[in-house]
C-alpha positions in Angstrom: 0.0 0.0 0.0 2.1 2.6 -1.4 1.3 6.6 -1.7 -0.8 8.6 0.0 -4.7 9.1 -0.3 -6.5 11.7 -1.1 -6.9 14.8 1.4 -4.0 17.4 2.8 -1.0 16.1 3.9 -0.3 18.1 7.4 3.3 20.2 7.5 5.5 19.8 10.1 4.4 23.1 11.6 1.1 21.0 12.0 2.3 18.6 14.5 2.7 18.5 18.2 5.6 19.9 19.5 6.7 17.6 21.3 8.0 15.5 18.5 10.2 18.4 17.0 12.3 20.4 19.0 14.0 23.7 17.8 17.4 23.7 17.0 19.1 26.5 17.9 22.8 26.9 15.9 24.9 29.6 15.0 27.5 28.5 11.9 31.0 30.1 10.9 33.5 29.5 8.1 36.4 29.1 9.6 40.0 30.5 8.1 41.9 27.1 9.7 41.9 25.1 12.4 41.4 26.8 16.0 44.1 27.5 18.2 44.1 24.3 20.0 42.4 21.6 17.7 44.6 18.9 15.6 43.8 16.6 13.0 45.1 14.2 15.7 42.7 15.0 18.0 39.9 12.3 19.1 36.9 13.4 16.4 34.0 11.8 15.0 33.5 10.9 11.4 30.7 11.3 10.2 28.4 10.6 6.9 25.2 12.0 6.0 23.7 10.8 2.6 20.9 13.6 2.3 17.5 11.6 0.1 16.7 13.3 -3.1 13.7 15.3 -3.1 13.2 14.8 0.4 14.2 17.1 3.8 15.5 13.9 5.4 19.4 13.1 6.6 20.4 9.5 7.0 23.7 9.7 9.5 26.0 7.5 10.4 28.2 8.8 13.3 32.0 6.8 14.6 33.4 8.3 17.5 36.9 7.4 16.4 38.7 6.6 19.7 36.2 3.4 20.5 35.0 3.3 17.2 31.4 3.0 18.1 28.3 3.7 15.8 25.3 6.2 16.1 22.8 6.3 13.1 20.1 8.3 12.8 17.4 9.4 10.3 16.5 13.0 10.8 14.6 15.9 9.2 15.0 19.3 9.7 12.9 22.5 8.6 13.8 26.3 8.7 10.5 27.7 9.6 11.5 31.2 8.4 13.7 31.4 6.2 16.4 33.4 5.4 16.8 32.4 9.6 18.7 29.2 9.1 20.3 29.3 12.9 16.5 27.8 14.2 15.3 24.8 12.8 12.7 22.3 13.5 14.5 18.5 13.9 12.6 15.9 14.1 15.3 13.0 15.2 14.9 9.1 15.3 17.8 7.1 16.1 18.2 3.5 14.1 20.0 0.4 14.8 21.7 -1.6 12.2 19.0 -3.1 9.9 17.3 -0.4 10.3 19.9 2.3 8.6 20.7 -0.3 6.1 17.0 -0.4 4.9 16.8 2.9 4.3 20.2 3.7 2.6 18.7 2.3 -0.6 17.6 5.8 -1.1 19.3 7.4 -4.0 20.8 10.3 -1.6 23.9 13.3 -1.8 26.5 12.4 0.6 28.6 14.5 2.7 31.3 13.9 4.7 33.3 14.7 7.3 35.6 15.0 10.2 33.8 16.8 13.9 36.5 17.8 16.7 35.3 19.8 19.6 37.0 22.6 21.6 35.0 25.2 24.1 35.3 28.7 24.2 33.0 30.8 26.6 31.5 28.0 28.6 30.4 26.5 25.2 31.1 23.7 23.2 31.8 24.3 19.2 31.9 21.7 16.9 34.1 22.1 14.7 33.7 20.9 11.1 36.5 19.2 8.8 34.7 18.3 5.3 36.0 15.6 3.2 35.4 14.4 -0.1 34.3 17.0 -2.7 34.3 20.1 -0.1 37.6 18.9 0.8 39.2 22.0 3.0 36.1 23.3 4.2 36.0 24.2 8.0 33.0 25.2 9.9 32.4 25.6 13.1 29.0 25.3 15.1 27.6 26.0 18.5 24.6 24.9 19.8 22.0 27.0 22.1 19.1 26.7 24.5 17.1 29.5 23.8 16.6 32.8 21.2 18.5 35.4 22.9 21.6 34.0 24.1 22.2 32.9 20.3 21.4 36.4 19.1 23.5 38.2 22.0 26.7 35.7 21.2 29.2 37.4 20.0 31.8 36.2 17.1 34.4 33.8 18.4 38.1 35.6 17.5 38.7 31.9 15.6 36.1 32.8 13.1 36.5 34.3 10.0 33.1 35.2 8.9 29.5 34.3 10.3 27.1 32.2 8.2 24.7 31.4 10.0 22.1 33.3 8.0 23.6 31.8 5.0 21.4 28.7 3.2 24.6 27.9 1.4 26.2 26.8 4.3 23.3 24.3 5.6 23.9 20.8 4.8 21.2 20.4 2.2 22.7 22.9 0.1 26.8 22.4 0.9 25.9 18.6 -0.6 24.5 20.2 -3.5 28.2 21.4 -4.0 31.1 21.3 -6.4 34.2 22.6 -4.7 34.5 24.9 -7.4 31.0 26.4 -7.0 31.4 26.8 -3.2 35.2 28.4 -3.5 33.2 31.0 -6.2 30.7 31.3 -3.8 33.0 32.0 -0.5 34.9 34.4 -2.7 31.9 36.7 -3.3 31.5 36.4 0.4 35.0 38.1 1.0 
């Protein structure tokens, strides 16, 4: 019983809340590596295969230094766009069979390499993409509520805040070639 019947298909702005929670994230393109993050450094590897024509991520988290799995199907919606720091994720976490049922999805992958450092009292993830978008840094920092992400100033390790920025949102990064986002980050200055 495939496809859905007739009638309106509710958005996710429908739906309870309390299956989507809002995510709160401010992004910034980094110059290099922060003062005190390696390459050697204990990371996470991580692969998201975003499904065509769909706003769902399939991820498949290591932690590198016990090399254990997370996966995780996930959707996520700006609800007011150009404001892509808050967005609506809905999360369900998979085990095995489960992930490898639904990678049969034609999907755009990205990957890459997530170290962590804190600065302020707050974590930052910091982004080392692989693959096409090879050289790519990014860092990220998660928040609890509206106006400590709005009163957050610019760490001194980022070069330019994109938080604002659709290009820089995984659904569009994996729509990529490196050549299009190095145009791209050059118009940016």
């Amino acid at each position: 019983m495939k496809g859905v019947g007739p009638g309106r298909v509710r958005d996710i702005l429908d739906h309870e809340p309390r299956y989507v929670r809002v995510e709160r994230q401010r992004r910034y393109l980094l110059g290099g590596l922060p003062e005190g993050v390696s390459l050697r450094d204990e990371h996470a590897q991580i692969t998201d295969n975003y499904i065509t024509n769909t706003r769902l991520r399939l991820r498949k988290s290591r932690w590198v230094p016990t090399g254990e799995w997370s996966l995780k199907l996930s959707q996520k919606q700006t609800p007011a766009p150009p404001d892509f720091g808050r967005a609506l994720l809905t999360t369900l976490y998979l085990n095995r069979a489960e992930y490898e049922a639904l990678s049969i999805f034609e999907a755009n992958e990205l990957r890459k390499n997530r170290y962590y450092l804190r600065h302020e009292g707050r974590l930052v993830s910091v982004n080392v993409y692989l693959g096409e978008l090879r050289g790519l840094l990014l860092a990220e920092i998660d928040f609890e509520d509206d106006a400590e992400m709005d009163a957050f100033p610019k760490p001194p390790f980022a070069h330019l805040d994109v938080t604002r920025d659709e290009l820089f949102s995984g659904g569009r990064l994996v729509q990529l070639t490196a050549e299009e986002l190095r145009a791209e980050i050059s118009r940016r200055g």
